[in-house]
PDB file of N, CA, C and O in Angstrom:
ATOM      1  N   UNK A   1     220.731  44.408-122.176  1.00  0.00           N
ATOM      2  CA  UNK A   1     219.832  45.353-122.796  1.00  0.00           C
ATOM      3  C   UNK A   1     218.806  45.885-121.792  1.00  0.00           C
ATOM      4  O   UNK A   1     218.429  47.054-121.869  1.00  0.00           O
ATOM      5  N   UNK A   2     218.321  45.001-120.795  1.00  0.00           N
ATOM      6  CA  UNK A   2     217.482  45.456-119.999  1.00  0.00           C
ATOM      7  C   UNK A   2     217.775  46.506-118.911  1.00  0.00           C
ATOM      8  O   UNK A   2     217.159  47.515-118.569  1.00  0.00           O
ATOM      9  N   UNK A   3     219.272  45.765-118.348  1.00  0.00           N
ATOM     10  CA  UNK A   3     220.083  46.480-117.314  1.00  0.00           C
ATOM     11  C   UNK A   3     220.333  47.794-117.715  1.00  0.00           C
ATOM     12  O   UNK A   3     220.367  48.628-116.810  1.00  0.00           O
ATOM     13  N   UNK A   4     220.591  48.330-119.337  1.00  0.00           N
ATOM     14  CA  UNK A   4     220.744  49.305-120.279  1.00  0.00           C
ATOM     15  C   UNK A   4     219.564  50.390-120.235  1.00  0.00           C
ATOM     16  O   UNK A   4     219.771  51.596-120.099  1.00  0.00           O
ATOM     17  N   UNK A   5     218.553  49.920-120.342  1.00  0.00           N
ATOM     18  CA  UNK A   5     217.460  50.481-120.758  1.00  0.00           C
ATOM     19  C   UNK A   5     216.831  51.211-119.514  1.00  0.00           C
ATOM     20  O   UNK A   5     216.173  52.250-119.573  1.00  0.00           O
ATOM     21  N   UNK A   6     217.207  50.352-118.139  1.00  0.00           N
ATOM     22  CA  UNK A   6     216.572  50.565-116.900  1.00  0.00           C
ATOM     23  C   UNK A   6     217.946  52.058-116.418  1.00  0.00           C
ATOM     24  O   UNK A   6     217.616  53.200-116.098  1.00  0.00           O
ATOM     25  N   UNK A   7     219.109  51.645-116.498  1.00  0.00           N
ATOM     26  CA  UNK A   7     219.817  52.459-116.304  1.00  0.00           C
ATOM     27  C   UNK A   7     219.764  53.886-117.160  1.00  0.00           C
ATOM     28  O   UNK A   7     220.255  54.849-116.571  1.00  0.00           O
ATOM     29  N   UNK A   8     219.248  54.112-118.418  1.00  0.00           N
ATOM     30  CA  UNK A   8     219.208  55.224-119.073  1.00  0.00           C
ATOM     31  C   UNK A   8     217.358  55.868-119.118  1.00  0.00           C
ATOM     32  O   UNK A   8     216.634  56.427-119.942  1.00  0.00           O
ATOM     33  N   UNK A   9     217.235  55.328-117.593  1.00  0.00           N
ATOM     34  CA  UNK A   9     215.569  56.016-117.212  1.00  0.00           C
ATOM     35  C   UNK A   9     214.666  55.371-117.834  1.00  0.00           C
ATOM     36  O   UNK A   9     213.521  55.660-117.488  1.00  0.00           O
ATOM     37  N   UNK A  10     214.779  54.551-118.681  1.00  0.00           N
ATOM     38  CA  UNK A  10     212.829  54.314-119.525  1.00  0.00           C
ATOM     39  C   UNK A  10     212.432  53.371-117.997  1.00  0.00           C
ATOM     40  O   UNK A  10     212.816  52.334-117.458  1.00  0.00           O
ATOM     41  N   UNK A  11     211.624  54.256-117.788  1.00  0.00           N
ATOM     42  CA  UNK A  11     210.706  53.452-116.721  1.00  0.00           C
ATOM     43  C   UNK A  11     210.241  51.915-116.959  1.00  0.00           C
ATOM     44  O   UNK A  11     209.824  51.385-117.988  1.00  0.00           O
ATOM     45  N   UNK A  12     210.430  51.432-115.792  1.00  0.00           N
ATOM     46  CA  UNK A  12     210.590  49.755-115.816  1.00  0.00           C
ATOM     47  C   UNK A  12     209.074  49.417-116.295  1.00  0.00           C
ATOM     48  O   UNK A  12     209.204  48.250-116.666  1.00  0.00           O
ATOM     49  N   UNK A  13     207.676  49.772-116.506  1.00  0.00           N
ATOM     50  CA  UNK A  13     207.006  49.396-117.049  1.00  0.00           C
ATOM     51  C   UNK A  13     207.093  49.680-118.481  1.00  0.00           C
ATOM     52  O   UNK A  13     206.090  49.159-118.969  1.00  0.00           O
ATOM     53  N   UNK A  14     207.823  50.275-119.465  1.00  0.00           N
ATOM     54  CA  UNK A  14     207.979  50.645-120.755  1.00  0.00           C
ATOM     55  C   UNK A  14     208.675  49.697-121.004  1.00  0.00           C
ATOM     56  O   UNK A  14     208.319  49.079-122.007  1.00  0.00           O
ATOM     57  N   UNK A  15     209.708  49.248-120.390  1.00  0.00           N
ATOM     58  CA  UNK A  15     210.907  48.354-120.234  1.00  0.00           C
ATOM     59  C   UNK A  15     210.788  47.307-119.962  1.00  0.00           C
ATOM     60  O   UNK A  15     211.755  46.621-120.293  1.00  0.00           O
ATOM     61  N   UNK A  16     209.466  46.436-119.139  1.00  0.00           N
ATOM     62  CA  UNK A  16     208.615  44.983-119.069  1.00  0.00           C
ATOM     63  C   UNK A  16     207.942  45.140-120.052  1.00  0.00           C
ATOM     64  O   UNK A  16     208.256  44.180-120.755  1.00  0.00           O
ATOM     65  N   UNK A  17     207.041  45.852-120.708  1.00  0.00           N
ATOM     66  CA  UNK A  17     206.322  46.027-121.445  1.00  0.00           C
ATOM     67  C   UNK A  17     207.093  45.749-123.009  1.00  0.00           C
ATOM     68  O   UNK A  17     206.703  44.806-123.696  1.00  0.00           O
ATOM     69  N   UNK A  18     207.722  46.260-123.278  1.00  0.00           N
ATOM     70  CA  UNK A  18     208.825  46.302-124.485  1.00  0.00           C
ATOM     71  C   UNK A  18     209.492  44.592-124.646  1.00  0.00           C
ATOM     72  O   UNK A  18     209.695  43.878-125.628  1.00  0.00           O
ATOM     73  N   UNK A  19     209.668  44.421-123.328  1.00  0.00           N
ATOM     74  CA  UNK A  19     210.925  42.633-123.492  1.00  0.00           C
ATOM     75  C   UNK A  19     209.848  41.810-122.861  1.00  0.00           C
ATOM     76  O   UNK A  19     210.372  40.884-122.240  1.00  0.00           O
ATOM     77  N   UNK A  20     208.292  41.789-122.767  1.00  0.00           N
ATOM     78  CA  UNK A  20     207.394  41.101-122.387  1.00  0.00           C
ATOM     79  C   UNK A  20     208.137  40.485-121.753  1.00  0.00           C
ATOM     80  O   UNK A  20     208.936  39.702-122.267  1.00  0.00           O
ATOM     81  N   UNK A  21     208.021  40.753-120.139  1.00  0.00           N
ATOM     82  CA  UNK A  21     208.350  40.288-119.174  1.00  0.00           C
ATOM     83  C   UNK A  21     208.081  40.813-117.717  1.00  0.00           C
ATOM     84  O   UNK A  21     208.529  41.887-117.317  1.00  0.00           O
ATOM     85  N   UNK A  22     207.390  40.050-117.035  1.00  0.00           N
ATOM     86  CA  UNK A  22     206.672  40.855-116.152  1.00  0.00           C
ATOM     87  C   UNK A  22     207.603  41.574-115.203  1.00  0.00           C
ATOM     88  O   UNK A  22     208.815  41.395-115.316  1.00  0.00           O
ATOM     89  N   UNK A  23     207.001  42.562-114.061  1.00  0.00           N
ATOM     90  CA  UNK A  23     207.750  43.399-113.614  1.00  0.00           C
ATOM     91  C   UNK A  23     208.780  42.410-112.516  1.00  0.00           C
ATOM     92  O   UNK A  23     209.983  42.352-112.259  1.00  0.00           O
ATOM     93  N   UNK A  24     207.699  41.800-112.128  1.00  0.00           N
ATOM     94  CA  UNK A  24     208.696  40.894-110.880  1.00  0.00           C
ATOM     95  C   UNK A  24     209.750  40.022-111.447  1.00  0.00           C
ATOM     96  O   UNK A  24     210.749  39.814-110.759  1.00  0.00           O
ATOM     97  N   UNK A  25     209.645  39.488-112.620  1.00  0.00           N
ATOM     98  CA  UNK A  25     210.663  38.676-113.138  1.00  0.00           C
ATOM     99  C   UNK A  25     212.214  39.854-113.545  1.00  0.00           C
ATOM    100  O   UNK A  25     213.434  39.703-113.606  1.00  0.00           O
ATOM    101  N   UNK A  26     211.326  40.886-113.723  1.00  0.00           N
ATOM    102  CA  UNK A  26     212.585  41.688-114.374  1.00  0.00           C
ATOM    103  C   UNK A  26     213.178  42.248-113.209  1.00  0.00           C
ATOM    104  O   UNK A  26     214.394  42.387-113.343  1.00  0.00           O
ATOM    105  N   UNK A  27     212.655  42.674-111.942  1.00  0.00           N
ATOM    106  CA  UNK A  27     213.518  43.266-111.173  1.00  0.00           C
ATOM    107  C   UNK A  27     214.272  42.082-110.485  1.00  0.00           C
ATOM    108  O   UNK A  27     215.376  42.361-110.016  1.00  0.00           O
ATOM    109  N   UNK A  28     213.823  40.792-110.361  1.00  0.00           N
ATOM    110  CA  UNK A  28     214.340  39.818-109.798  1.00  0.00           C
ATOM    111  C   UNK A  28     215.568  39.086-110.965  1.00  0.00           C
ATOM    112  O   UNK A  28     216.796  39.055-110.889  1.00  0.00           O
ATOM    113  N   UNK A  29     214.967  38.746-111.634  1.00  0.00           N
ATOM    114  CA  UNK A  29     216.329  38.365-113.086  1.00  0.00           C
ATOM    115  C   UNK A  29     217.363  39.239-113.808  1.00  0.00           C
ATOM    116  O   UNK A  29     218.567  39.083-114.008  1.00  0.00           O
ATOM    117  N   UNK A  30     216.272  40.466-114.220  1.00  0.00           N
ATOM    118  CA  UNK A  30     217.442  41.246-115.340  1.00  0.00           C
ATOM    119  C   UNK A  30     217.908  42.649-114.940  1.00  0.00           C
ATOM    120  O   UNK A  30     218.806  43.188-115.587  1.00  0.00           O
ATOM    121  N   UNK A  31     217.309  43.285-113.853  1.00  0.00           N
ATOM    122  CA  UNK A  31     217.778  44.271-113.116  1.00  0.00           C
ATOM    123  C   UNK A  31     218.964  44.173-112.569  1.00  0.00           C
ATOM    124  O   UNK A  31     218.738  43.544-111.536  1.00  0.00           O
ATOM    125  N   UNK A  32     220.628  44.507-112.631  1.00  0.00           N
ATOM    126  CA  UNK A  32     221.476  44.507-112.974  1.00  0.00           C
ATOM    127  C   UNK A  32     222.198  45.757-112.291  1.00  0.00           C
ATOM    128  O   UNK A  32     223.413  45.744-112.091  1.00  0.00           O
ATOM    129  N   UNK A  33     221.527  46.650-112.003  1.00  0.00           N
ATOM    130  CA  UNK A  33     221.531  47.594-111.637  1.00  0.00           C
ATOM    131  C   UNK A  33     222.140  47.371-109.831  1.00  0.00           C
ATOM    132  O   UNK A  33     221.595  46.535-109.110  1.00  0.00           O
ATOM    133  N   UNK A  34     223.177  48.155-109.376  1.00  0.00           N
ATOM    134  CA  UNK A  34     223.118  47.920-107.962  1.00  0.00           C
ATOM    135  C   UNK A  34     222.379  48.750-106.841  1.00  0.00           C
ATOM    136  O   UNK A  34     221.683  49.687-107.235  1.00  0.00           O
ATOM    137  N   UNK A  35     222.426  48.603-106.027  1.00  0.00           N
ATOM    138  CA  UNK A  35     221.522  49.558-105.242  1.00  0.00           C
ATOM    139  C   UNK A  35     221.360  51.086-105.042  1.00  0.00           C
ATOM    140  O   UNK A  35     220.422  51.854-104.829  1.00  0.00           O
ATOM    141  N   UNK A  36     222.811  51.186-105.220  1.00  0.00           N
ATOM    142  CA  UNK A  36     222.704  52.698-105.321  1.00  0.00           C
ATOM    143  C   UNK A  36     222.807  53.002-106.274  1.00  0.00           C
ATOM    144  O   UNK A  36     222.532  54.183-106.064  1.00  0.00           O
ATOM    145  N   UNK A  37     223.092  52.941-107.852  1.00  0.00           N
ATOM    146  CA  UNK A  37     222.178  53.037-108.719  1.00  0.00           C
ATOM    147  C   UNK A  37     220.993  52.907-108.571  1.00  0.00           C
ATOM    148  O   UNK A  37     220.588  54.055-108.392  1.00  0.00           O
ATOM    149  N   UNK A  38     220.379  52.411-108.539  1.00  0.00           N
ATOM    150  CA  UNK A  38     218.813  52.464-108.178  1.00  0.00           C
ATOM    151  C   UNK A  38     218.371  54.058-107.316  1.00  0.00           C
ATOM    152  O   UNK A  38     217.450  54.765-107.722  1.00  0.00           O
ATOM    153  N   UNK A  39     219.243  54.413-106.069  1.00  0.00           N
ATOM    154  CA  UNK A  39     219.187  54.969-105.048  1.00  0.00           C
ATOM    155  C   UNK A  39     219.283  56.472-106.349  1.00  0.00           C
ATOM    156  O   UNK A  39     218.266  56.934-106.867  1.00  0.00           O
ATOM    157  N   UNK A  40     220.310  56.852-106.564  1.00  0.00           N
ATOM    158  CA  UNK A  40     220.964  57.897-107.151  1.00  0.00           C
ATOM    159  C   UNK A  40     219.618  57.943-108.259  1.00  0.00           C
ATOM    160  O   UNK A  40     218.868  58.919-108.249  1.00  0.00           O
ATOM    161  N   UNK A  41     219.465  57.133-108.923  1.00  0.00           N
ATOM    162  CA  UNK A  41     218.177  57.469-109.958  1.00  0.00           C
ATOM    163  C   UNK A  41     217.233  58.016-109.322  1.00  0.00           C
ATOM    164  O   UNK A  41     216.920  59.159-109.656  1.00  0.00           O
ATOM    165  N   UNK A  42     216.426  57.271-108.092  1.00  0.00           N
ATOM    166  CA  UNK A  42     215.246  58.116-107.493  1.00  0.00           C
ATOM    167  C   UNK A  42     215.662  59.259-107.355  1.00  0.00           C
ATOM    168  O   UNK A  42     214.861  60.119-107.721  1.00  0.00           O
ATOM    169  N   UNK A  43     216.902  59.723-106.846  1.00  0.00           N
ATOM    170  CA  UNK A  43     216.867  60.728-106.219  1.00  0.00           C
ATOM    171  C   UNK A  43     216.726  61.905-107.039  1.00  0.00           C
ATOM    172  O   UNK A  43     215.971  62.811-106.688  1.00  0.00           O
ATOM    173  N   UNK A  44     217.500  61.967-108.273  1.00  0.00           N
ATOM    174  CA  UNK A  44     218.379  62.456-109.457  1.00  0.00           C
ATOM    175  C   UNK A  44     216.053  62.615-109.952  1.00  0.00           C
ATOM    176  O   UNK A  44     215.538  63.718-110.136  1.00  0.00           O
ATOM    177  N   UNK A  45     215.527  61.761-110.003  1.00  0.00           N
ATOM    178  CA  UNK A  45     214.073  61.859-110.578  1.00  0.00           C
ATOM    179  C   UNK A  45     213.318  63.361-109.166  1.00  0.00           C
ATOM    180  O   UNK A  45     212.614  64.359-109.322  1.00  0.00           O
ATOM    181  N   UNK A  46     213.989  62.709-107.930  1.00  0.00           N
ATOM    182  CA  UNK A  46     213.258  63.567-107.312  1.00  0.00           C
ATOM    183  C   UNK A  46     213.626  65.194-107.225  1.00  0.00           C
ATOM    184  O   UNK A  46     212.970  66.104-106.717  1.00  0.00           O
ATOM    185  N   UNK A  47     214.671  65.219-107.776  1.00  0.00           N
ATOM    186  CA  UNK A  47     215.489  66.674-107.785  1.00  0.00           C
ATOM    187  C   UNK A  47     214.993  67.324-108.597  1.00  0.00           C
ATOM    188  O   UNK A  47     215.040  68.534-108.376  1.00  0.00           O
ATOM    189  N   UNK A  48     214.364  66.915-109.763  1.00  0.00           N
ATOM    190  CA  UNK A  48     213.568  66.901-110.560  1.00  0.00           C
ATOM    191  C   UNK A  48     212.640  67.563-110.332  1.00  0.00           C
ATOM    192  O   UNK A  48     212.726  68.771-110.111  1.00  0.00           O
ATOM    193  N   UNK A  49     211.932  67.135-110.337  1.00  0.00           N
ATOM    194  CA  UNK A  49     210.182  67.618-109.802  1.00  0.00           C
ATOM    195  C   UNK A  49     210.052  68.922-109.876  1.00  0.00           C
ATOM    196  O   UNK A  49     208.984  69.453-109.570  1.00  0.00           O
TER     197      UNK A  49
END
């Protein structure tokens, strides 16, 4: 659900905030996500702008 939530954009403080769980636990435990996912999101946010 977390890996879910982070992958369909709700920003990871809406997303610690929501599954009370702090940010470091979540990018270290439930972030799920691989790197370039991660990568492709910033970018995909920065195209944006």
């Amino acid at each position: 659900m977390i890996t879910y939530q982070l992958r369909e954009d709700i920003p990871k403080k809406v997303v610690s905030d929501r599954c009370d769980v702090s940010s470091d636990v979540l990018e270290r435990h439930y972030d799920r996500r691989t790197d370039r996912e991660k990568m492709e999101q910033r970018r995909d946010f920065i195209e944006d702008l």
